[in-house]
PyMOL Python script that loads the backbone (N, CA, C, O; Angstrom):
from pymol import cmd

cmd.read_pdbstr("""\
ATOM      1  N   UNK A   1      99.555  87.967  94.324  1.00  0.00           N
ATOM      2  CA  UNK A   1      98.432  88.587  95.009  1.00  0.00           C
ATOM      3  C   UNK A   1      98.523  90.091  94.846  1.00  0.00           C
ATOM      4  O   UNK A   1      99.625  90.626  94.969  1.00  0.00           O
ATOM      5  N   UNK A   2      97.491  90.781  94.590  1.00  0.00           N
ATOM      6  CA  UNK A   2      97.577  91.964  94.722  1.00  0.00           C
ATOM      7  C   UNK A   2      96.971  92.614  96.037  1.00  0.00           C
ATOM      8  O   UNK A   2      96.227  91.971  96.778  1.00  0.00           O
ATOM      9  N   UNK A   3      97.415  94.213  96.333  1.00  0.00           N
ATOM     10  CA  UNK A   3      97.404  94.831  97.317  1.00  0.00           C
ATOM     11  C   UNK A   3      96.222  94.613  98.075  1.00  0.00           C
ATOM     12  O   UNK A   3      96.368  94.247  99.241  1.00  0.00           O
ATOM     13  N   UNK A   4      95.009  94.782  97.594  1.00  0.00           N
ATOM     14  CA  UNK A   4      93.606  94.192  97.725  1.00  0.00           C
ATOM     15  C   UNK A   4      93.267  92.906  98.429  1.00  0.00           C
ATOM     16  O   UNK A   4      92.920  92.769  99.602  1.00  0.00           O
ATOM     17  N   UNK A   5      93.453  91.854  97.365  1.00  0.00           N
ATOM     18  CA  UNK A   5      93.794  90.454  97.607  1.00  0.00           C
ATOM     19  C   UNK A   5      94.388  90.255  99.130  1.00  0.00           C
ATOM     20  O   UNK A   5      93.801  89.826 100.122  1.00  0.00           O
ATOM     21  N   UNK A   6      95.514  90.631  99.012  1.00  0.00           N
ATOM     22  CA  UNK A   6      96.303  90.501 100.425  1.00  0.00           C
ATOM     23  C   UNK A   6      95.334  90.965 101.694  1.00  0.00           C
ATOM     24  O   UNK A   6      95.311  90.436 102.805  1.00  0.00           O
ATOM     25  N   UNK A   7      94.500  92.151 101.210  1.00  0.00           N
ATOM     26  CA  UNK A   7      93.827  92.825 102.712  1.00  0.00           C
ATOM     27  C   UNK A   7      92.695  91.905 102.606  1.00  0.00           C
ATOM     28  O   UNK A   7      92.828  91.120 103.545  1.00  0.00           O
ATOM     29  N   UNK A   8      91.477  91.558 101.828  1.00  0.00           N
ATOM     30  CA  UNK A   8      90.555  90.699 101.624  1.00  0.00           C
ATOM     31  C   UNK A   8      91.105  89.464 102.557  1.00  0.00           C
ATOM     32  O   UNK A   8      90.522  89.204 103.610  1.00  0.00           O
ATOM     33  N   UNK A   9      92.228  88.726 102.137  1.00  0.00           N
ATOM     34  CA  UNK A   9      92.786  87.586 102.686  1.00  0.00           C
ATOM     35  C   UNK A   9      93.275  87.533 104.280  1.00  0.00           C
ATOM     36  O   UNK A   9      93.238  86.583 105.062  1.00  0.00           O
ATOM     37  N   UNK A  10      93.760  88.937 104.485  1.00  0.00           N
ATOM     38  CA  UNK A  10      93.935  89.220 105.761  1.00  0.00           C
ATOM     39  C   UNK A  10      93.142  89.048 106.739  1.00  0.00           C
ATOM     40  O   UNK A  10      93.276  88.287 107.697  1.00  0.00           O
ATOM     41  N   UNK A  11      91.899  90.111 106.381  1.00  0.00           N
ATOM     42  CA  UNK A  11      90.634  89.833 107.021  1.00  0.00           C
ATOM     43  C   UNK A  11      89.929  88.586 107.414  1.00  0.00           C
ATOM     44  O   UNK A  11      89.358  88.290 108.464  1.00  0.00           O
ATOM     45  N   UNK A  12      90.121  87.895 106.255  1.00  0.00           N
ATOM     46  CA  UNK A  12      89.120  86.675 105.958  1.00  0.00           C
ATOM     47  C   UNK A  12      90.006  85.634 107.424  1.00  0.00           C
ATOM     48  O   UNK A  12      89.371  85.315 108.429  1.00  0.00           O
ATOM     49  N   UNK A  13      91.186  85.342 107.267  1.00  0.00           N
ATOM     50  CA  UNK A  13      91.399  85.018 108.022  1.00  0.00           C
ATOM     51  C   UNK A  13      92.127  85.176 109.705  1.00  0.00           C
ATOM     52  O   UNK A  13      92.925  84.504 110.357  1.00  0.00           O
ATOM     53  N   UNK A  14      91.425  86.320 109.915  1.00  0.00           N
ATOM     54  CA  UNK A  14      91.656  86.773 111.108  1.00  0.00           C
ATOM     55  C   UNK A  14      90.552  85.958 112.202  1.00  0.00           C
ATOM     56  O   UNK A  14      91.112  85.375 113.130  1.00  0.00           O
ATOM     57  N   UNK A  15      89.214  85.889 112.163  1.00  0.00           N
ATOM     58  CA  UNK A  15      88.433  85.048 112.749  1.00  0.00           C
ATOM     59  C   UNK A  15      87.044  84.655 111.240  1.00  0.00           C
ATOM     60  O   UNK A  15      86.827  84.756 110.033  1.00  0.00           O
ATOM     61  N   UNK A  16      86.540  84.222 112.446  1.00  0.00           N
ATOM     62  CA  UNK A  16      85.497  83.325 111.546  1.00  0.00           C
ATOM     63  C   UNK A  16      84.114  84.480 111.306  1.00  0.00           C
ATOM     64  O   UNK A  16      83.464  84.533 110.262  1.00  0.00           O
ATOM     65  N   UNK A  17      83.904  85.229 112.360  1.00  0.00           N
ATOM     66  CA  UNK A  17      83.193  86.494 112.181  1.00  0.00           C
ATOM     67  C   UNK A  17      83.232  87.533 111.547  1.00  0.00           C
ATOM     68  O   UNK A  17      82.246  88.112 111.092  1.00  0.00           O
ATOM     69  N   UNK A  18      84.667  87.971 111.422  1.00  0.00           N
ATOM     70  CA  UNK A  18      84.796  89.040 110.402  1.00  0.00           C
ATOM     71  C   UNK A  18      84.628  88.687 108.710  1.00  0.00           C
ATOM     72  O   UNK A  18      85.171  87.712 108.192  1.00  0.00           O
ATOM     73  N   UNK A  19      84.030  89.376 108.188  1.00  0.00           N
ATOM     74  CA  UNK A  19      83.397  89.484 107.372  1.00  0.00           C
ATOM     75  C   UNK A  19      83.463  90.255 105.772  1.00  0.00           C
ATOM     76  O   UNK A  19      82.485  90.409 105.039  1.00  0.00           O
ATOM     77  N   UNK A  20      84.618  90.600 105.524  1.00  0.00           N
ATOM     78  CA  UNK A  20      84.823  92.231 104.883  1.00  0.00           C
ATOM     79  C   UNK A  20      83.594  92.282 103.527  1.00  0.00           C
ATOM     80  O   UNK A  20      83.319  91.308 102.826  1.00  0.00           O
ATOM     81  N   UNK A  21      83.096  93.402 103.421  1.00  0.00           N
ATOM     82  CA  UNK A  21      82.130  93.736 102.054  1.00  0.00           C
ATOM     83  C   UNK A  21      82.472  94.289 101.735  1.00  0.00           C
ATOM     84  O   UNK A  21      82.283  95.451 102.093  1.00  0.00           O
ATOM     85  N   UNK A  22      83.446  93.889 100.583  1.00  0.00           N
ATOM     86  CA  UNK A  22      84.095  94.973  99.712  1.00  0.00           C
ATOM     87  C   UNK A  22      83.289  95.747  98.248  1.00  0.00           C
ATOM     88  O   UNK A  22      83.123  95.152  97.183  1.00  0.00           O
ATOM     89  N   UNK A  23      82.956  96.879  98.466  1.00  0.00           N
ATOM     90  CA  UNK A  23      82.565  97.421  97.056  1.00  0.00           C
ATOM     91  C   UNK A  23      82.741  97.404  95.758  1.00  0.00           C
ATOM     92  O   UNK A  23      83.966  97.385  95.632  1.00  0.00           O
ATOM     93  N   UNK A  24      82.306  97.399  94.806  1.00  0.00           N
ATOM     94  CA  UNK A  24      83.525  97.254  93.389  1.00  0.00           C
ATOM     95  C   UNK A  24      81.724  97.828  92.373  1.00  0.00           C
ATOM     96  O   UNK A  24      80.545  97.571  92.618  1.00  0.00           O
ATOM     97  N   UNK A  25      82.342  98.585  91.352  1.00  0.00           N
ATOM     98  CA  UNK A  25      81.213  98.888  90.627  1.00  0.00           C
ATOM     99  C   UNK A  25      82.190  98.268  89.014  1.00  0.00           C
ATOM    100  O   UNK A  25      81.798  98.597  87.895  1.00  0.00           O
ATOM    101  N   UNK A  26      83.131  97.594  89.173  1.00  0.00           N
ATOM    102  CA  UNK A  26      83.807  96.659  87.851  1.00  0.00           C
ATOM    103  C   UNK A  26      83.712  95.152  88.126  1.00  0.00           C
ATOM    104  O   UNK A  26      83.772  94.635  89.242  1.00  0.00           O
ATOM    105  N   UNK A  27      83.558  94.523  86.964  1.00  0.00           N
ATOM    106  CA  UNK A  27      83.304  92.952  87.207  1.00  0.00           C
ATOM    107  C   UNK A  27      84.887  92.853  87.708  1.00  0.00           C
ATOM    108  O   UNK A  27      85.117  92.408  88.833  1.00  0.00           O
ATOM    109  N   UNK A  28      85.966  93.279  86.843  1.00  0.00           N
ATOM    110  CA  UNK A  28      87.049  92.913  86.883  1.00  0.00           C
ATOM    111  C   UNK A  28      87.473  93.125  88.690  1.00  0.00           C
ATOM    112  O   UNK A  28      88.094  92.250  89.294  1.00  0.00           O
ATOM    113  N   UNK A  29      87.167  93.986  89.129  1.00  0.00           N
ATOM    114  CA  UNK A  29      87.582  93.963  90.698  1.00  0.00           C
ATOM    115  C   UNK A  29      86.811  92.898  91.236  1.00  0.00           C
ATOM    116  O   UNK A  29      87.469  92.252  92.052  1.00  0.00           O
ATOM    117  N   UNK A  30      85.420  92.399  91.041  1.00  0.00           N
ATOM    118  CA  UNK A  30      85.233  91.562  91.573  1.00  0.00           C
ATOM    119  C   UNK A  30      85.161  90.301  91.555  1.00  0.00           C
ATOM    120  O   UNK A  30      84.570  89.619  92.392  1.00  0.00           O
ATOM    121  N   UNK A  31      86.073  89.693  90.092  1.00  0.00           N
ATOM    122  CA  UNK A  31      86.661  89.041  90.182  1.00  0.00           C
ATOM    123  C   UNK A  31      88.260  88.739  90.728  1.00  0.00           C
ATOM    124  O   UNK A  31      88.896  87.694  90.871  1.00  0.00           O
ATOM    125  N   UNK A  32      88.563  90.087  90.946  1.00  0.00           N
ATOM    126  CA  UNK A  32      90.057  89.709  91.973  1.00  0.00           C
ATOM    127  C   UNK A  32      89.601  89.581  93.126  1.00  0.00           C
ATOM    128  O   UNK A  32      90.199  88.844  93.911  1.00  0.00           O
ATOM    129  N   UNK A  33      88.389  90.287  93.537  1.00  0.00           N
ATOM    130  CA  UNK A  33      88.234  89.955  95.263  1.00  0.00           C
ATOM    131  C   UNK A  33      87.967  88.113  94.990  1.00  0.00           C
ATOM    132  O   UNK A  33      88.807  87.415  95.559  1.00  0.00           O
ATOM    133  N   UNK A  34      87.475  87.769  94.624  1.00  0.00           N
ATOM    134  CA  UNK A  34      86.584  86.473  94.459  1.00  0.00           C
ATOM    135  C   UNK A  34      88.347  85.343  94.686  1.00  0.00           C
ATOM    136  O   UNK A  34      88.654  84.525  95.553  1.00  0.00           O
ATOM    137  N   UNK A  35      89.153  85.884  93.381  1.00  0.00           N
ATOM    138  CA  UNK A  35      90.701  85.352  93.926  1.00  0.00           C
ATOM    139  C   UNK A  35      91.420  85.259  95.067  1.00  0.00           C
ATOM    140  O   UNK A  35      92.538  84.816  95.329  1.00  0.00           O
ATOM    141  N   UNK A  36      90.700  85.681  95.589  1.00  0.00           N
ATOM    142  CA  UNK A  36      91.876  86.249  96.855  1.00  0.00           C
ATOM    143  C   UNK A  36      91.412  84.429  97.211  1.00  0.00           C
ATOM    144  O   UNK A  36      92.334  83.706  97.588  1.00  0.00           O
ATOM    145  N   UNK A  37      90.216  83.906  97.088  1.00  0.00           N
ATOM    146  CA  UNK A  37      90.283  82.467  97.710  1.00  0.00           C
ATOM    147  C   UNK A  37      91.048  81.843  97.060  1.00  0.00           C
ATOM    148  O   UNK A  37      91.110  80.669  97.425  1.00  0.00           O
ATOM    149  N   UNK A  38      91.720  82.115  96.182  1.00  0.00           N
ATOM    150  CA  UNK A  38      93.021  81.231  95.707  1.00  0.00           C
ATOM    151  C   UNK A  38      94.166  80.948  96.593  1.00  0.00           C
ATOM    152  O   UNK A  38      94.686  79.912  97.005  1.00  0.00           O
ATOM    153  N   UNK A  39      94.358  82.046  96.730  1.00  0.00           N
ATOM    154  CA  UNK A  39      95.588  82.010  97.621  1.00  0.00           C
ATOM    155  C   UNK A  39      95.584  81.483  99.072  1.00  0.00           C
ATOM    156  O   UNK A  39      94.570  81.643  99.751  1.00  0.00           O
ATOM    157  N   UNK A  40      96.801  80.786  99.643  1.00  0.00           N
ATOM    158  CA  UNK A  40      96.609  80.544 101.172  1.00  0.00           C
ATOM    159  C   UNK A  40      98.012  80.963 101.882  1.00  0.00           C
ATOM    160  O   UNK A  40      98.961  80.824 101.111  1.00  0.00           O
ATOM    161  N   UNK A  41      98.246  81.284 102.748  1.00  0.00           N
ATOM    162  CA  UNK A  41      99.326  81.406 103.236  1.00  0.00           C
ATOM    163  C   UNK A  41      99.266  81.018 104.942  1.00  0.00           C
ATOM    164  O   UNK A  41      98.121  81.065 105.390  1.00  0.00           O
ATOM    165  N   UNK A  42     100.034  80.751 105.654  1.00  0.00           N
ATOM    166  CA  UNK A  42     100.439  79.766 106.856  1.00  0.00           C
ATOM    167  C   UNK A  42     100.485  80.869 107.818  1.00  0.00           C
ATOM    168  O   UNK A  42     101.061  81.951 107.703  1.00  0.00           O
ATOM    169  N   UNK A  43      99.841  80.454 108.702  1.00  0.00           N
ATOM    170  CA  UNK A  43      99.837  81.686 109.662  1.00  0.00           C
ATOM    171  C   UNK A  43     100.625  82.217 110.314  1.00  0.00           C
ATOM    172  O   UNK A  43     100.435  83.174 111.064  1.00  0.00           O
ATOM    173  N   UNK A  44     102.289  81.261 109.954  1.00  0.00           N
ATOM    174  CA  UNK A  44     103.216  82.262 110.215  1.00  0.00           C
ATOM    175  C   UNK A  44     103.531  83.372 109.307  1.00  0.00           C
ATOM    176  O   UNK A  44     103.853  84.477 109.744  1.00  0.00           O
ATOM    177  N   UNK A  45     103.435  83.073 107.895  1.00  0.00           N
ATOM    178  CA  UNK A  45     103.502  84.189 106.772  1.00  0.00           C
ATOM    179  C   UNK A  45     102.602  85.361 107.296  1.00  0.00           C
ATOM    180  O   UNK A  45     102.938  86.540 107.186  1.00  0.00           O
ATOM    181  N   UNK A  46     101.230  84.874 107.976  1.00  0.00           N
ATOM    182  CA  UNK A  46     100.440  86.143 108.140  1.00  0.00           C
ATOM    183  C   UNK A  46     100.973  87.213 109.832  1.00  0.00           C
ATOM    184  O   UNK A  46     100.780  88.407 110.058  1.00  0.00           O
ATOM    185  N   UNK A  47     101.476  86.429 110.477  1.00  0.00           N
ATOM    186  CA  UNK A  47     102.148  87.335 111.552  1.00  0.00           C
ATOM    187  C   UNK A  47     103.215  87.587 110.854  1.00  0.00           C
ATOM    188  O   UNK A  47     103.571  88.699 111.245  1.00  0.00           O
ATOM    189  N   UNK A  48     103.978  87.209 110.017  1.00  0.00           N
ATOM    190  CA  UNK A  48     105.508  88.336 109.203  1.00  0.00           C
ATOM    191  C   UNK A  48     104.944  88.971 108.450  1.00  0.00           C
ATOM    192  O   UNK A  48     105.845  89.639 107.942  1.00  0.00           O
ATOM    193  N   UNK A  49     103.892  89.299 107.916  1.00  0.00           N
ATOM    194  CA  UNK A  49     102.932  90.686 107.044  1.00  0.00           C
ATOM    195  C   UNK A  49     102.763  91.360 108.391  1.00  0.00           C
ATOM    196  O   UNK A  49     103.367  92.428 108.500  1.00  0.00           O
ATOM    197  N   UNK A  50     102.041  90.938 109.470  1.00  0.00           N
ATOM    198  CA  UNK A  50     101.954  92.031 110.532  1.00  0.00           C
ATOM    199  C   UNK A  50     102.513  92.741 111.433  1.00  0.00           C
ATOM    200  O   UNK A  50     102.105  93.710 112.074  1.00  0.00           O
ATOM    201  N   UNK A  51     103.791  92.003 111.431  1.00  0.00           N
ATOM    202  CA  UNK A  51     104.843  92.580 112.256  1.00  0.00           C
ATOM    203  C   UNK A  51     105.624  93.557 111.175  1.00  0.00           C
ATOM    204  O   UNK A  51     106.096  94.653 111.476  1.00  0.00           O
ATOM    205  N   UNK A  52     105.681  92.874 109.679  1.00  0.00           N
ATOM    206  CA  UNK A  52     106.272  94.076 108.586  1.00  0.00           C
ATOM    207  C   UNK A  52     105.285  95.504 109.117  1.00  0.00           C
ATOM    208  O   UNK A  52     105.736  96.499 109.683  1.00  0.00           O
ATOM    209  N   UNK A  53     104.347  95.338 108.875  1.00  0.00           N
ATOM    210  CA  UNK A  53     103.508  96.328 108.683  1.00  0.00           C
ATOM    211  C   UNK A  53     103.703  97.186 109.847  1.00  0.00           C
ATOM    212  O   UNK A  53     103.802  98.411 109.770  1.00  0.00           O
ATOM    213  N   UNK A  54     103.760  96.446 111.030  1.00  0.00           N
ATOM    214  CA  UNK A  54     102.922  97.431 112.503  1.00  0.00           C
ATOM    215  C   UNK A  54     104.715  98.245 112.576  1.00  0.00           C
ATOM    216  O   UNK A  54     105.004  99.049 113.462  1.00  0.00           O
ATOM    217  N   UNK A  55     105.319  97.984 111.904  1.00  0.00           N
ATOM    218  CA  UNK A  55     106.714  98.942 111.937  1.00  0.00           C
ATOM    219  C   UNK A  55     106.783  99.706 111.402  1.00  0.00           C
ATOM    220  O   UNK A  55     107.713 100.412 111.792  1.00  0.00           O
ATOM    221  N   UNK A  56     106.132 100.208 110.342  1.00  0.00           N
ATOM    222  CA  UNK A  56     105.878 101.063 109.609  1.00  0.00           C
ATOM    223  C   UNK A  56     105.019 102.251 110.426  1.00  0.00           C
ATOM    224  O   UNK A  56     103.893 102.351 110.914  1.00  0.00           O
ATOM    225  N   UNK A  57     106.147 103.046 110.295  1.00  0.00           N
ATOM    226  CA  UNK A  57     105.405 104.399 111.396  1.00  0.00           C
ATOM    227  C   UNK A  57     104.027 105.580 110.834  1.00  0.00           C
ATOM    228  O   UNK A  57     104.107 106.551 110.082  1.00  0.00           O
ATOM    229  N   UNK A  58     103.219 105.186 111.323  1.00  0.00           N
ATOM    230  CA  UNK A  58     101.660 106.198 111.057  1.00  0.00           C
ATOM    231  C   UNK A  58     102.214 107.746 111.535  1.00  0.00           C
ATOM    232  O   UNK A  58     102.578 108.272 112.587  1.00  0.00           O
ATOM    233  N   UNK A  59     102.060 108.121 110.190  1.00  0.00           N
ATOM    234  CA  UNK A  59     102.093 109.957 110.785  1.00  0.00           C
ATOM    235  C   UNK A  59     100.797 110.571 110.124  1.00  0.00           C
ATOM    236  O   UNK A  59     100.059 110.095 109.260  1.00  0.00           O
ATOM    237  N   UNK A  60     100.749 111.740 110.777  1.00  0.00           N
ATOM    238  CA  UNK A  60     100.215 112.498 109.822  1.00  0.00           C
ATOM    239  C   UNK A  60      98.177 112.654 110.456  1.00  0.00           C
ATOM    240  O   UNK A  60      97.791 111.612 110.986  1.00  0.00           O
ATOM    241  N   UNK A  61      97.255 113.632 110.396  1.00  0.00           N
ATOM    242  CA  UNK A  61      95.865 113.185 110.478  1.00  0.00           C
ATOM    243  C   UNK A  61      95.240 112.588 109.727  1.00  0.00           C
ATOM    244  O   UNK A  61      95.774 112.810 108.640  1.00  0.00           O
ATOM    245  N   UNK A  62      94.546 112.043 109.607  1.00  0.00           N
ATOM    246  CA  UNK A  62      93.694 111.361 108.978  1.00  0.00           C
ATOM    247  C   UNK A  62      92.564 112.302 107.968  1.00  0.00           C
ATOM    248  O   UNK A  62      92.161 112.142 106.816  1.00  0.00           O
ATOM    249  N   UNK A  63      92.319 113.243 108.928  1.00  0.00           N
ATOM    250  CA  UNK A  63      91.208 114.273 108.340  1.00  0.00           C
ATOM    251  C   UNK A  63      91.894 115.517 108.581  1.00  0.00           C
ATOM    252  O   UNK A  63      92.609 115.737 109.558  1.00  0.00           O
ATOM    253  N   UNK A  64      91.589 116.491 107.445  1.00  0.00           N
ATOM    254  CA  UNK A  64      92.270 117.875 107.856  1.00  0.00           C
ATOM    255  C   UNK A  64      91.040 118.785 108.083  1.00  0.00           C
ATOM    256  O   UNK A  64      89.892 118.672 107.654  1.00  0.00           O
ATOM    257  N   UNK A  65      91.684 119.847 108.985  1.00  0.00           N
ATOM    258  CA  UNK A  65      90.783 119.808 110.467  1.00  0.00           C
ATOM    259  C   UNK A  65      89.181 120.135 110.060  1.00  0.00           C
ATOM    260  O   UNK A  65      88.272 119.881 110.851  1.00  0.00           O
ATOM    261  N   UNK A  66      88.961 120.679 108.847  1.00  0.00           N
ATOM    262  CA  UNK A  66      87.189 120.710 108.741  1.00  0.00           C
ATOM    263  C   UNK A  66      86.605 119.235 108.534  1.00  0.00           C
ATOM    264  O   UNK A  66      85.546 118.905 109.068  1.00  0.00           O
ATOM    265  N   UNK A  67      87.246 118.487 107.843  1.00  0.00           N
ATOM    266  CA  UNK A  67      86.829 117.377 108.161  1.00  0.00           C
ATOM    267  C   UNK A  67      86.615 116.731 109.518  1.00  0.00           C
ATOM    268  O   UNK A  67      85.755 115.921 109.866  1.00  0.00           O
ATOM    269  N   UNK A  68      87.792 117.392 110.327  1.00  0.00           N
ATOM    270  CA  UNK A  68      87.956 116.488 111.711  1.00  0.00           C
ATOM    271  C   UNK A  68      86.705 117.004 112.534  1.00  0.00           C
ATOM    272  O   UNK A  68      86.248 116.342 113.465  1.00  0.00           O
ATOM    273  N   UNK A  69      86.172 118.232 112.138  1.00  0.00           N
ATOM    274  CA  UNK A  69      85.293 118.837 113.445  1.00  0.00           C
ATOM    275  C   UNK A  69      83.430 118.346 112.444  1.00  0.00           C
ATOM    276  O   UNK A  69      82.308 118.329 112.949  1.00  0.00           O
ATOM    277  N   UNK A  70      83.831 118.031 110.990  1.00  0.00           N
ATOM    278  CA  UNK A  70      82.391 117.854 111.079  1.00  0.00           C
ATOM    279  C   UNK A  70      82.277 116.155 111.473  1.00  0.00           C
ATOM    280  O   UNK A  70      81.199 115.608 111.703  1.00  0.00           O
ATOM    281  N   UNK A  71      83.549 115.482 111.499  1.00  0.00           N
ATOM    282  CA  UNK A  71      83.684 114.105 112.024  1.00  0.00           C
ATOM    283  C   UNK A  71      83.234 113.956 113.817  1.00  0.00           C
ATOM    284  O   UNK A  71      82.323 113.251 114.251  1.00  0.00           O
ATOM    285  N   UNK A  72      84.112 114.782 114.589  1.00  0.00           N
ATOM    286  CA  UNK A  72      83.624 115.518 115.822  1.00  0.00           C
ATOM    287  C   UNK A  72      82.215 115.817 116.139  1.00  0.00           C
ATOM    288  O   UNK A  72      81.587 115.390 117.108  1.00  0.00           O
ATOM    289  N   UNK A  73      81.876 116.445 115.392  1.00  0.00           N
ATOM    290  CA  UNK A  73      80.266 116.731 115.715  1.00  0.00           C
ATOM    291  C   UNK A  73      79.265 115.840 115.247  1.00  0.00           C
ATOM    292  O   UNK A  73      78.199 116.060 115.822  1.00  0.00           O
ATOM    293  N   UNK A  74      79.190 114.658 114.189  1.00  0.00           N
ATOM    294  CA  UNK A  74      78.474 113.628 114.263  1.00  0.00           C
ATOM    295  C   UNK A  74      78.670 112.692 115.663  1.00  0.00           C
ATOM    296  O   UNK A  74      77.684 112.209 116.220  1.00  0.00           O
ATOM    297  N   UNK A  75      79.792 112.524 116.077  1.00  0.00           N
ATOM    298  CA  UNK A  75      80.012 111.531 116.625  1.00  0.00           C
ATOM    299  C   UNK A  75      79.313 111.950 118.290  1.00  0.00           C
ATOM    300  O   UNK A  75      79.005 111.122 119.148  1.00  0.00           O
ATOM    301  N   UNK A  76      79.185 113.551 118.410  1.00  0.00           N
ATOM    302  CA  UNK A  76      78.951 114.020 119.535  1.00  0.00           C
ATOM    303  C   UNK A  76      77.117 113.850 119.577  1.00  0.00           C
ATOM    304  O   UNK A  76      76.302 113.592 120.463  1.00  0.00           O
ATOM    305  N   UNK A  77      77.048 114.127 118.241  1.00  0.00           N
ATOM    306  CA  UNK A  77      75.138 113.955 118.049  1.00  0.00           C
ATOM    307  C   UNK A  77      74.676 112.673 118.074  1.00  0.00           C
ATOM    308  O   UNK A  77      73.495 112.624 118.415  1.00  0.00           O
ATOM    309  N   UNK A  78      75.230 111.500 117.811  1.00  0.00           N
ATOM    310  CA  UNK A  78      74.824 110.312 118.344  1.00  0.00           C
ATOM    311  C   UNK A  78      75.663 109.484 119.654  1.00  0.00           C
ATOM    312  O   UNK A  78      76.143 108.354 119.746  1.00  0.00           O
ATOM    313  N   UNK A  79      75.577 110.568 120.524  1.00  0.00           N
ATOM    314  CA  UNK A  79      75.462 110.064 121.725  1.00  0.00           C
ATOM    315  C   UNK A  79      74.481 110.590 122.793  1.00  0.00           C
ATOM    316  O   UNK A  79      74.434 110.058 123.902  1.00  0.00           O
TER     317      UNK A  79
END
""", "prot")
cmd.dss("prot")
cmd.show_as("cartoon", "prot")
cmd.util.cbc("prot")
cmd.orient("prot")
């Protein structure tokens, strides 16, 4: 599976509602998204991907700060 695959698959089976629309402007990506229904894994495999993961420590912003304030000020204009 690739990195993709794995998140596509993640999603897919988290509930029955979520939905992911993944973009791709190459056939070839969208034939790996289309793979990802190949694969299955047991939903204990998918809580040991999430417990790997949620240990993995988030640093850092997300946006550096002109980004953060024109992110800030949309979010303030639609309310």
């Amino acid at each position: 599976m690739t990195s993709a695959q794995v998140a596509l698959g993640w999603l897919l089976q988290k509930a029955p509602w979520i939905v992911p629309i993944p973009g791709t402007t190459k056939l070839s990506h969208l034939e790996e998204n289309l793979h990802t229904l190949d694969f299955h894994l047991a939903p204990e495999e998918w809580r040991e991907l999430e417990t790997a993961v949620a240990a993995i420590p988030v640093v850092g912003d997300r946006y550096n700060a002109e980004q953060q304030r024109q992110v800030g000020a949309d979010l303030l204009a639609n309310i």
